[in-house]
C-alpha positions as CSV (number, residue, x, y, z in Angstrom):
1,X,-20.7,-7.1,41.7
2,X,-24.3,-7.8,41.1
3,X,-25.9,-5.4,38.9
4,X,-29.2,-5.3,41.1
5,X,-29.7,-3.5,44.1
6,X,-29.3,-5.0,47.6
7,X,-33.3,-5.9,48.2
8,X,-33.3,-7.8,44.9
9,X,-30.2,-9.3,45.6
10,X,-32.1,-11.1,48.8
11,X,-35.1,-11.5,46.7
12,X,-32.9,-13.8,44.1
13,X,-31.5,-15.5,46.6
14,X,-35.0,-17.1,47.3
15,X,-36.6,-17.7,44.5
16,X,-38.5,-20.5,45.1
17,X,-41.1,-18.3,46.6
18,X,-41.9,-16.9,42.9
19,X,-42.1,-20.2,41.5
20,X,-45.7,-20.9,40.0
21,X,-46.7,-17.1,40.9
22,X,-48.3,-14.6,39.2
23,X,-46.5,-11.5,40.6
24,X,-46.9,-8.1,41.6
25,X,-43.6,-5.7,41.9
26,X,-44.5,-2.5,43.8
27,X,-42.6,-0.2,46.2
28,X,-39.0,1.1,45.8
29,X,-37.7,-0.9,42.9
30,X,-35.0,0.5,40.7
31,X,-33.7,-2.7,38.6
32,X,-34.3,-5.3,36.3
33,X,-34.4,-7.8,38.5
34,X,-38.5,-7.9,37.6
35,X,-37.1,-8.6,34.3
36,X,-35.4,-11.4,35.5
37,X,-37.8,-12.5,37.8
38,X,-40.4,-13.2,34.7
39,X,-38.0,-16.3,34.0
40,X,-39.1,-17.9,37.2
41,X,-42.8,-17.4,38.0
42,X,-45.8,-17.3,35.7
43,X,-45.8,-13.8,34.8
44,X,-44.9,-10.3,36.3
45,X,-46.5,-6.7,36.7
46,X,-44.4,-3.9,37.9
47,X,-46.6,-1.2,39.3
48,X,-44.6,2.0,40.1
49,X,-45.4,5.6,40.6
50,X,-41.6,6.5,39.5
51,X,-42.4,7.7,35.8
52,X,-38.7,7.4,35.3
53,X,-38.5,3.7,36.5
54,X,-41.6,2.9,34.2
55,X,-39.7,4.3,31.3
56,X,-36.5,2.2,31.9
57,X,-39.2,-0.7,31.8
58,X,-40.7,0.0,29.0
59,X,-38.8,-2.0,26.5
60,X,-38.5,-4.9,28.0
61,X,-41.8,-6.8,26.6
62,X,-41.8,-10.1,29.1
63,X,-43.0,-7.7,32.0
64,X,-46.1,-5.6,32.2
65,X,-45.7,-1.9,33.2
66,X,-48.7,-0.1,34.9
67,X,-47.2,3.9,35.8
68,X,-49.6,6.0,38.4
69,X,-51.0,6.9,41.7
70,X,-53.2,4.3,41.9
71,X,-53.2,0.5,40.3
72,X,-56.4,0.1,38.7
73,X,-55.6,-2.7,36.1
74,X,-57.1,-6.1,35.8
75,X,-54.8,-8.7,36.9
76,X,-54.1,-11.9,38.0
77,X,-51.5,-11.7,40.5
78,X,-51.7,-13.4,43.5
79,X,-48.6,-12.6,44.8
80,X,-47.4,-9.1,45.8
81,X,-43.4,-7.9,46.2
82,X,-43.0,-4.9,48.0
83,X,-40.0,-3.1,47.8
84,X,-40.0,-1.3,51.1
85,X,-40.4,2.6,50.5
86,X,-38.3,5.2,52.4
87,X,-42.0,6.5,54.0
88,X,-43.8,4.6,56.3
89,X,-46.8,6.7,55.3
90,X,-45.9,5.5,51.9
91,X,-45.7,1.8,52.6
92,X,-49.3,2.0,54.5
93,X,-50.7,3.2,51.3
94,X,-49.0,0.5,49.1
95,X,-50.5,-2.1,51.0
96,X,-53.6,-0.6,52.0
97,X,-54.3,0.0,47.7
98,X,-52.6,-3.8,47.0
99,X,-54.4,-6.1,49.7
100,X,-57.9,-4.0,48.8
101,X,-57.2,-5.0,44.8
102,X,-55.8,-8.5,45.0
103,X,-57.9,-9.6,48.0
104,X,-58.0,-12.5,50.9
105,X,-55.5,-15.1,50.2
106,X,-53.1,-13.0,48.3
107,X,-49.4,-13.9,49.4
108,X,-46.9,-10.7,49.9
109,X,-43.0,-10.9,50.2
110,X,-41.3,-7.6,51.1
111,X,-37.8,-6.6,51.0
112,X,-35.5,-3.8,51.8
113,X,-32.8,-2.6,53.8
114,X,-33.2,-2.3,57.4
115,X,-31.9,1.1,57.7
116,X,-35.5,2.1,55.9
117,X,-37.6,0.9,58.7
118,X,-39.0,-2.5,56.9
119,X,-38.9,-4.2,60.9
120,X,-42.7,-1.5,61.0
121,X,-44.3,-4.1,58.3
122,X,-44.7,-7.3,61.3
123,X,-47.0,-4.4,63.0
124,X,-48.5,-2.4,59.7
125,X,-49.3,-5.8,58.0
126,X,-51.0,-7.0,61.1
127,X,-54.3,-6.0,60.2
128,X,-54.0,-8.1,57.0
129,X,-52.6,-11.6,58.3
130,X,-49.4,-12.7,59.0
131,X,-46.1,-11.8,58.1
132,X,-43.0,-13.4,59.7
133,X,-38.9,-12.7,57.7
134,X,-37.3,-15.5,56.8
135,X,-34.1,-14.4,55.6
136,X,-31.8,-11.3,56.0
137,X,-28.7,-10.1,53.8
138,X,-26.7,-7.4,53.1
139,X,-28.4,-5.1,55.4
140,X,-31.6,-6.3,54.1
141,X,-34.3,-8.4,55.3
142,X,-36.7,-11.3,53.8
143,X,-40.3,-11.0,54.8
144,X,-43.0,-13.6,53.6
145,X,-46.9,-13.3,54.7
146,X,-50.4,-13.8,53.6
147,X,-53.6,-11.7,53.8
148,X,-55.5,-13.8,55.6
149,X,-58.6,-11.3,56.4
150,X,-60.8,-9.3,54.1
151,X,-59.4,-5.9,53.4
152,X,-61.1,-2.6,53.6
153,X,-62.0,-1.1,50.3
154,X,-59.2,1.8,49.3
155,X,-60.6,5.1,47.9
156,X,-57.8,7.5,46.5
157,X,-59.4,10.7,47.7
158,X,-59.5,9.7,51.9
159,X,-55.0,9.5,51.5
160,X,-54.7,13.0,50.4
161,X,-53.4,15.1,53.7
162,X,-54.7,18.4,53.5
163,X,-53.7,21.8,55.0
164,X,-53.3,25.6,54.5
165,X,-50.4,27.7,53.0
166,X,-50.5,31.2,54.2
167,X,-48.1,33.4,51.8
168,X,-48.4,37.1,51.5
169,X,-52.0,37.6,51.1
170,X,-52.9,34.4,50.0
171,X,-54.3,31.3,51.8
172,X,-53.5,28.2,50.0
173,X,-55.2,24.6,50.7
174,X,-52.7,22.1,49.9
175,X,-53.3,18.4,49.3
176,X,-50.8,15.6,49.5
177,X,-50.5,12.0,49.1
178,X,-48.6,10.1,51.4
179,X,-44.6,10.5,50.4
180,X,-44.9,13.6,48.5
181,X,-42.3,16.3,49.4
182,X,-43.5,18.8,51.7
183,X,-45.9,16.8,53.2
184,X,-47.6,18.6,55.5
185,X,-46.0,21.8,55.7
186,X,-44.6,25.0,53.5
187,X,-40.8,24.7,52.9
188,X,-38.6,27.2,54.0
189,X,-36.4,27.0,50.3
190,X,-39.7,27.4,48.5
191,X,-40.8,30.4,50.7
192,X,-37.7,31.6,49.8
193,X,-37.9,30.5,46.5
194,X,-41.1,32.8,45.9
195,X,-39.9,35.6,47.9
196,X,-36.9,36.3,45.2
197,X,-39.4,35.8,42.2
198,X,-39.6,39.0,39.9
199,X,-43.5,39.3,38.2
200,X,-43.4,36.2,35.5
201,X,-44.7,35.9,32.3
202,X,-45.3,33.9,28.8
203,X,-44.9,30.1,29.5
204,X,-43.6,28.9,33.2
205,X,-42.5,25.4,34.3
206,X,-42.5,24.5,37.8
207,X,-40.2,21.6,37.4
208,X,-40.2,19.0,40.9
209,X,-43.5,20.0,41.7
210,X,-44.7,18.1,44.7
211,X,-47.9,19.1,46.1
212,X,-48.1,21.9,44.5
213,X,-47.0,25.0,46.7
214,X,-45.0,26.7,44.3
215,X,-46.7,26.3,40.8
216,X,-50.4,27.7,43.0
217,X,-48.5,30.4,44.6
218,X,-47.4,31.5,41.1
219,X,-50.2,31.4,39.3
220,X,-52.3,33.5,42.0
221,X,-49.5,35.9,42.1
222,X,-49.2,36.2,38.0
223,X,-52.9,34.8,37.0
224,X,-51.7,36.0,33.2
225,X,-49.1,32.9,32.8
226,X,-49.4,29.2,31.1
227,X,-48.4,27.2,33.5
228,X,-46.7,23.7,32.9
229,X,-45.6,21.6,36.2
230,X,-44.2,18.6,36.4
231,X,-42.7,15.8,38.6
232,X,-41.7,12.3,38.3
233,X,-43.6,11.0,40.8
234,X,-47.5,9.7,39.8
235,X,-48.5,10.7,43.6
236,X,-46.8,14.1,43.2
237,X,-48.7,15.2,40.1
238,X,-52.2,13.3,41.8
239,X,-51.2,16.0,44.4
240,X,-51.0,18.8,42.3
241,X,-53.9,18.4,39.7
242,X,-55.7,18.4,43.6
243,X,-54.0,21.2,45.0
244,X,-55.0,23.3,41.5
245,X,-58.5,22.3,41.9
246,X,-58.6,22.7,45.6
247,X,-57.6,26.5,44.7
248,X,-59.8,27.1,41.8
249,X,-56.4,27.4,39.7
250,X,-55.7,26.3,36.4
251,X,-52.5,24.7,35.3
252,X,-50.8,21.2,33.2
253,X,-50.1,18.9,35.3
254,X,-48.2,15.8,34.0
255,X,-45.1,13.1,34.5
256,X,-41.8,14.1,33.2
257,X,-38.3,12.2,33.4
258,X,-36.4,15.3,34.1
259,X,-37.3,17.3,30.5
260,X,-38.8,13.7,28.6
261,X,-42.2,15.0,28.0
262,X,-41.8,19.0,28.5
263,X,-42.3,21.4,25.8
264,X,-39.4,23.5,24.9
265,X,-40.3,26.9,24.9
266,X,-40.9,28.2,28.6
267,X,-40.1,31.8,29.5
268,X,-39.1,30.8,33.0
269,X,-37.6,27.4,34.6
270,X,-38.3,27.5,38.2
271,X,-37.8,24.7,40.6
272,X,-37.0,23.2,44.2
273,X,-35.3,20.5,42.9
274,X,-35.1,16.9,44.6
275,X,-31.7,16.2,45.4
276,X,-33.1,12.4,46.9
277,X,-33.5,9.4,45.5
278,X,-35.2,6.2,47.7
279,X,-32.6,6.8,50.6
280,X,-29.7,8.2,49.0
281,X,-28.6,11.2,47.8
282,X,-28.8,11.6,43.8
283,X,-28.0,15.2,41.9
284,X,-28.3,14.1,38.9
285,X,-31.6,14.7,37.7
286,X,-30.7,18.2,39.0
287,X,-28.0,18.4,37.3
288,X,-29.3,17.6,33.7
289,X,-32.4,20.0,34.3
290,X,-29.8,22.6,34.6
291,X,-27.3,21.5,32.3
292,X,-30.1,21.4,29.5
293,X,-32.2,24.0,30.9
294,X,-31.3,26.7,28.0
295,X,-32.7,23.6,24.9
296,X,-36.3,24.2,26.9
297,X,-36.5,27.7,27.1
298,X,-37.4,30.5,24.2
299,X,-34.4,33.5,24.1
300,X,-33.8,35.7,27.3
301,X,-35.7,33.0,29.2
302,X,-35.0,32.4,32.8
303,X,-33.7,30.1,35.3
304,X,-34.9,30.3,38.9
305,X,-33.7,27.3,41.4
306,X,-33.5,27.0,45.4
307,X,-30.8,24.7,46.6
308,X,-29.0,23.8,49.8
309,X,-26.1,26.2,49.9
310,X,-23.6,23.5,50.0
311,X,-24.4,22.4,46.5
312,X,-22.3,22.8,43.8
313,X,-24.6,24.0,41.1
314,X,-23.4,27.4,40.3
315,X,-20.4,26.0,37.9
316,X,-23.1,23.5,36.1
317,X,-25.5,27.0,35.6
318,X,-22.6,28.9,34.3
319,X,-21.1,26.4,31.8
320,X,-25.3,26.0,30.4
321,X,-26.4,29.6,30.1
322,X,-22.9,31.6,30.5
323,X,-23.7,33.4,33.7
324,X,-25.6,32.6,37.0
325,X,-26.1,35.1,39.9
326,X,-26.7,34.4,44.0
327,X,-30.4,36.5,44.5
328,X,-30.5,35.4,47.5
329,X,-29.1,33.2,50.8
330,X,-29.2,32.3,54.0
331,X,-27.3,29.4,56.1
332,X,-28.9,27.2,54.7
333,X,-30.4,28.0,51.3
334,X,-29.5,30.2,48.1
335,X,-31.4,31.3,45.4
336,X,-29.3,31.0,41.9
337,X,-30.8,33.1,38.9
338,X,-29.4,32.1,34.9
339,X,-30.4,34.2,31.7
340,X,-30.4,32.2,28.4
C-alpha cells in the first residue's frame, strides 16, 4: 500500500511533468508526497491554509512551507499543483489567488478524485487557458493546462460572503471565505448550541470557530469574557478576525492544531466541532479536544459541545472529566455538558 493518498498516487505516476519545475503544491494535500516530489523538480512550495498540514511539514527542510488565507510570498514557481478541494467555491479561489500571483504562462496540473467534482476545472479554468486530463487512476483524474491569458488582479476582501445572523435580540453580520463552515447561513447545532448556554465567564474558547457565529454571539451576550477562538483553517480564522470587526467585537483570533497553540486555563470549552476532513469523515480531532479538554481548563471549568446525536462522544467526555450530562436534543442534534 502506498503511503500517499490517491491524487498523489496519480501525480507520481507522471512525473515527468515536474521535471525542471519550480513548483507550487496548493489545494487538498495531506502527504509527503511534496516531500518527495522536491527529488524530481527544481524546488517545491506547499501553500496550505490547513494549519495542521503546515505543521506535519514543518520539519522537513527540502520544501518550503507558506500557512494562511492568502499566498503572499515571493516565489519562483512556474508551475502550480492543485489538489482539488471538496468546494467548488474553494477551488475558484485557489486559482483565482494562484494564476493572479504566478501570472501568464504559468503551467497548472490538478488532481483529485472524481467523486469531488474535479471534471468543473475544464469549465472554471477556462477563463485562464487551457486545460485538457491526460490520465485517470484510482478514482482520480490527471489534468494538465496553461494560463494562457492575463489574469485579473485578486484582492482578499471581494471573496468574503457576507450576511446577517438574527439571534435573540441581536443582528449579527457574518463574513465568510469561500469553504468556511456555515457558509452562508446560521447552523441549526450552533443555534442550539447558544440556546443551552448558561451566562459565561473568566476565559472562553470557542474551539472550530468558522466564521465566527458562535464566538460573536457570546461575546455580545457576556461582553465581560476573554475570549480565545480558534480553527485550523487560515480562511476560517480570516473569517473570524472579519466577523469580530464587522461587529465592533473584540476577541483572539488564531490557528490551532486541535489545543497546539491554546492557552491552558479557559473557564469554558465550547465548540461545534468539525467531524470532516477533505471528503471523509474524521473524529479525531474531536475526539482529542475532548479527551484533553480538562489539561486546558482552570478547576470547575466547563465543557459545552453540539454534536450529531449519533455520535459517540458521551463515553470519551465521561472517561476525561468523570461525568457528562445531555442539556439538550433533538433528532438530530444533542448538547453534552462536562465539569472538570
Amino acid at each position: 500500500m502506498s503511503a500517499y493518498i490517491a491524487p498523489s498516487q496519480i501525480a507520481e505516476r507522471q512525473l515527468a511533468y515536474f521535471k525542471g519545475k519550480h513548483v507550487l503544491v496548493a489545494g487538498e494535500a495531506e502527504d509527503l508526497f511534496p516531500v518527495e516530489l522536491a527529488n524530481h523538480c527544481e524546488s517545491v512550495t506547499v501553500f496550505t491554509t490547513n494549519y495542521g498540514y503546515y505543521r506535519q511539514l514543518a520539519p522537513h527542510k527540502q520544501i518550503t512551507s507558506a500557512f494562511g488565507a492568502e499566498f503572499t510570498q515571493e516565489t519562483s514557481a512556474d508551475l502550480v499543483l492543485l489538489y482539488w478541494p471538496k468546494a467548488k467555491a474553494e477551488a475558484e479561489f485557489l486559482l483565482s489567488m494562484l494564476m493572479a500571483k504566478l501570472g501568464k504562462d504559468t503551467e497548472i496540473v490538478v488532481v483529485g478524485e472524481n467523486r469531488s467534482g474535479i471534471k468543473s476545472v475544464e469549465k472554471m479554468f477556462k477563463s485562464y487557458g487551457l486545460i485538457t486530463k491526460y490520465d485517470s487512476a484510482r478514482r482520480c483524474s490527471f489534468y494538465w493546462g496553461q494560463c494562457t491569458q492575463s489574469p485579473a488582479s485578486f484582492e482578499l476582501e471581494q471573496w468574503f460572503k457576507t450576511y446577517q445572523v438574527d439571534y435573540k435580540e441581536t443582528s449579527l453580520t457574518i463574513k465568510s471565505l469561500p469553504g468556511v463552515f456555515s457558509h452562508g447561513e446560521f447552523d441549526i447545532g450552533s443555534k442550539l448550541l447558544l440556546d443551552t448556554l448558561p451566562p459565561l465567564n473568566g476565559k472562553v474558547l470557542d474551539f472550530g470557530c468558522g466564521a465566527g457565529v458562535i464566538g460573536s454571539v457570546m461575546a455580545i451576550l457576556n461582553p465581560g469574557i476573554e475570549l480565545d477562538m480558534c480553527d485550523i483553517s487560515a480562511l476560517a480564522v480570516e473569517s473570524s478576525k472579519a466577523t469580530l470587526v464587522a461587529n465592533g467585537l473584540t476577541g483572539n483570533v488564531f490557528a490551532s492544531d486541535v489545543y497546539s497553540d491554546t492557552s491552558d486555563n479557559y473557564n469554558f470549552i465550547i465548540s461545534n466541532p468539525p467531524f470532516h476532513a477533505g471528503l471523509d469523515t474524521s473524529y479525531s480531532a474531536t475526539e482529542t479536544l475532548l479527551a484533553k479538554g480538562p489539561s486546558k481548563q482552570v478547576r470547575a471549568g466547563q465543557l459545552f459541545i453540539v454534536a450529531n446525536s449519533f455520535l459517540k462522544y458521551p463515553p470519551i467526555i465521561e472517561q476525561a472529566y468523570g461525568n457528562c450530562e445531555t442539556l439538550n436534543k433533538t433528532n438530530k442534534f444533542a448538547i453534552y455538558q462536562a465539569k472538570k
